[in-house]
C-alpha positions in Angstrom: 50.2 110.3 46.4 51.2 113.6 48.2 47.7 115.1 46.6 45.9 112.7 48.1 47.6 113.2 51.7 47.2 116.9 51.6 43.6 116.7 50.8 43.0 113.8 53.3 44.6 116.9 56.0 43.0 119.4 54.4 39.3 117.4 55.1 40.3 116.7 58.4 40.8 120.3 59.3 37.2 120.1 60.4 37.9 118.3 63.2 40.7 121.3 64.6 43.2 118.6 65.1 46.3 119.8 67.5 48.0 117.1 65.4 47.5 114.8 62.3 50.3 112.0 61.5 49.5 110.5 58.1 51.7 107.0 57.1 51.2 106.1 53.4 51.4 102.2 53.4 50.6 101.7 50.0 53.8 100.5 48.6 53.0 97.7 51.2 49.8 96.3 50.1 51.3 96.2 45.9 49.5 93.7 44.3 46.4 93.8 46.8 43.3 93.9 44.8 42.0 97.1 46.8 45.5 98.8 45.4 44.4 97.5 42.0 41.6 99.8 41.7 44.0 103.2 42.9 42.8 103.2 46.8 45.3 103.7 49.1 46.4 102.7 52.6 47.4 105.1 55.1 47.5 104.6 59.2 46.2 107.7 60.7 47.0 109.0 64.3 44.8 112.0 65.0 44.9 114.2 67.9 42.0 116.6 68.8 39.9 117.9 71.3 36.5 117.2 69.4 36.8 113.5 70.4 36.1 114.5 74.2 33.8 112.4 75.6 33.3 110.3 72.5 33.7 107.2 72.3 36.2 105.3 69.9 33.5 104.6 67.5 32.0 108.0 67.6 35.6 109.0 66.9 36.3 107.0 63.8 32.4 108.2 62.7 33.6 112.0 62.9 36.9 110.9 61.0 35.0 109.2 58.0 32.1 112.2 58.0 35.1 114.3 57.2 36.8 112.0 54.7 33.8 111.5 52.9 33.7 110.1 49.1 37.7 109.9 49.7 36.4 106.3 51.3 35.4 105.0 48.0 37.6 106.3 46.0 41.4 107.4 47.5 41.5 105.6 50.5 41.1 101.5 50.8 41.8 101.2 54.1 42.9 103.6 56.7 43.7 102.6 60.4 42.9 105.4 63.1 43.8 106.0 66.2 42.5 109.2 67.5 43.0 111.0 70.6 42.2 113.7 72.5 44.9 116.1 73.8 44.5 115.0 77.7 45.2 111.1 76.3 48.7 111.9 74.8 
C-alpha cells in the first residue's frame, strides 16, 4: 500500500500543496466489497494555495483531476478536506 500512497502524493504535486496528510483506512473497511476488488480507502487533508477562492466542490474537482484513473482503480473512497494556507 505504500506504492499506492506515494503515487497518490506524487499526483497531487500538481496542486503545489504546502502540505498533504494521507491516512490509509483500509485495514478498516476488510471485507467491504469495494476492498474486494483492491481499492483502497484513505482520508486526505490537503493544504494549498490553488484552492483560493474555490469553492469546496471546485476543490474536491481539482483533487480528483489530479488523481485521475487512481479513482477506479487504487482508491475506493477517499475523504478530503482541503484547505488553503490562510484557513489553517
Amino acid at each position: 500500500m505504500k506504492d499506492i500512497l506515494d503515487r497518490i502524493e506524487q499526483k497531487l504535486a500538481v496542486l503545489t500543496p504546502d502540505s498533504v496528510e494521507l491516512i490509509d483506512d483500509s485495514d478498516k473497511h476488510a471485507g467491504h466489497e469495494g476492498a474486494k476488488g483492491g481499492g483502497g480507502h484513505f482520508q486526505l487533508i490537503i493544504v494549498s494555495p490553488q484552492f483560493e477562492g474555490k469553492s469546496s466542490q471546485a476543490r474536491h474537482r481539482l483533487i480528483h483531476g489530479a488523481l485521475g484513473d487512481m479513482l477506479e482503480r487504487e482508491i475506493h473512497a477517499l475523504s478530503i478536506k482541503a484547505y488553503t494556507p490562510d484557513e489553517i
